[in-house]
C-alpha positions, 0 to 999 in steps of 0.5 A: 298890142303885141303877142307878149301884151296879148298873153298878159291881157287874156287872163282879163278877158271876162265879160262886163258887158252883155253880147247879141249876135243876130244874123245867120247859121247856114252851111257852108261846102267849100271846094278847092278850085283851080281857078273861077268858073267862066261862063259855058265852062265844066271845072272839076271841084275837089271838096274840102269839107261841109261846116258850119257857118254864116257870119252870125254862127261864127261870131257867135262861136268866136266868143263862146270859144273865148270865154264870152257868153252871148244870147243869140238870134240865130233862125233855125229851122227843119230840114237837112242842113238845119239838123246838121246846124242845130246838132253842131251847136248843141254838141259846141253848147251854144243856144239860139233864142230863134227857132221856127218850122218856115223852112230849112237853113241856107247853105254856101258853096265856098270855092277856094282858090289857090292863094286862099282868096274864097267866092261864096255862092249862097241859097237863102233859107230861114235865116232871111225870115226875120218877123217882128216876133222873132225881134219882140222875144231877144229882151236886150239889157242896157249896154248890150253890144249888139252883132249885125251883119250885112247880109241881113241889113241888105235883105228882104227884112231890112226895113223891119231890122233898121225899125227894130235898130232905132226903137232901141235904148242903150244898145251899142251896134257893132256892124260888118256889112260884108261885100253887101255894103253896095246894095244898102240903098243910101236912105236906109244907110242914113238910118243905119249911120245915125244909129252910131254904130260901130262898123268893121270894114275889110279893105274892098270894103273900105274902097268903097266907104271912100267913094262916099267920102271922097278919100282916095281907096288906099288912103286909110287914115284919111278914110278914118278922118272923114268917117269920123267927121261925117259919121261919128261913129267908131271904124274898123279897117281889116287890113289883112297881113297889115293889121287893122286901123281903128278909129273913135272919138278918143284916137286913131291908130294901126293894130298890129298883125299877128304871123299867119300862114294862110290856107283859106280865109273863109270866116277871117272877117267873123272870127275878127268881128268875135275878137273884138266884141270879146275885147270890147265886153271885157271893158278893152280899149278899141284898140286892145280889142281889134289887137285881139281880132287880129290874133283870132282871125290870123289863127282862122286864116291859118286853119280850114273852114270858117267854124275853127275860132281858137280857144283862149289856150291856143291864142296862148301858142302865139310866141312871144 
């Protein structure tokens, strides 16, 4: 899809489907480093600003953003990052269904290098305190499309999560398992796959899918074969200034990129994650869907911070 296929098919982008996003709100302080820290080292950092953020918020803010209305299972807490988060969403109106007085939220040092490529450092807070109550209160309707991420399969709840994931009926997962892909122990991967979820890989990411399937790293359509064949289950590939294959039962195929001029690419993968969850609500296609990832987060990428989703105008100023 192209820019002048996406300005006409905005217009449909209207929710069919329900949406949940589960997962983190945290802080993010990102700073420009000149380069990254090295043991024994004292590097001066020049701070950009404090946003907020985590995979689950950002998502979550994609689609409000977009016009797509989501239930959220996003933990805040008490303290002085969870004031800082709750009081940005209620200003942007996005609710969240989980609350709870544990602890206060995480927080990330995001350092920021020249080339725009970011590090993060993170402290976990109640984001990672997940209970079967907190899991018992989001009454998931049927065709649900249901956000995970990574962070929060690779953590301390996984088990109780993955449990929750199997005891569900007619809920389509969307999965981004973000750089901790490799600390997902294979048994609980095995039931994370056989789920059939929808999984959103970046290109690092994508290297490492291949080792389990024995494809060469660079080989992405043969990456999509294999993933189809061993798990038959829909694949993202991000593939940054290069678009986005796409792989299901019905097809394989490249989505297009949209022009960017990168400054930081802090959120790029959620504001991507957003996109298509909103394409695939709306009833989109797969690939019309990751066509529409690739615009939003060519816009993130081309802003500061992680929380800068565009609204549905603004994807509008792509030129035709």
């Amino acid at each position: 899809m192209n820019a002048s296929e996406l300005h006409s098919r905005l217009p449909t982008l209207t929710a069919k489907r329900p949406v949940c996003v589960l997962g983190s709100a945290v802080i993010d302080v990102i700073a420009d480093a000149y380069a990254l820290p090295w043991r024994g080292c004292d590097i001066e950092l020049q701070q950009q600003s404090v946003n907020i953020g985590g995979c689950a918020l950002n998502i979550a803010l994609t689609l409000s953003r977009l016009g797509i209305a989501s239930k959220n299972a996003l933990p805040i807490g008490q303290g002085t990052w969870a004031d800082i988060i709750r009081s940005s969403l209620e200003k942007q109106g996005i609710i969240s269904e989980i609350h709870t007085t544990s602890g206060d939220n995480g927080w990330c040092l995001a350092l920021v290098e020249p080339d725009g490529e970011r590090t993060f450092m993170s402290f976990r807070g109640v984001e990672h305190q997940w209970n079967q109550q907190w899991l018992d209160k989001l009454q998931l309707a049927p065709g649900t499309l249901l956000s995970l991420s990574g962070y929060q399969l690779a953590g301390p709840c996984a088990d109780l999560l993955v449990n929750w994931l199997e005891s569900l009926h007619d809920v389509s997962a969307f999965i981004d398992f973000g750089p901790r892909i490799a600390d997902i122990p294979e048994p609980l991967l095995a039931r994370i796959m056989a789920c059939k979820p929808m999984v959103s890989l970046n290109r690092q990411e994508a290297a490492i899918a291949a080792q389990w399937l024995n494809v060469a790293g660079d080989d992405i359509a043969g990456i999509c074969e294999k993933w189809l064949e061993r798990y038959d289950s829909p694949l993202i590939v991000r593939l940054d200034k290069e678009g986005a294959w796409f792989a299901s039962a019905e097809s394989i195929g490249l989505a297009a990129p949209f022009p960017a001029v990168v400054v930081d690419t802090i959120g790029a993968g959620d504001s991507h994650a957003g996109g298509t969850l909103a394409g695939l609500a709306a009833g989109w296609s797969l690939g019309d869907a990751v066509s529409l990832g690739n615009a939003v987060a060519s816009y993130v990428v081309s802003h500061r911070g992680g929380d800068c989703a565009p609204f549905i105008e603004q994807l509008c100023q792509y030129p035709k």
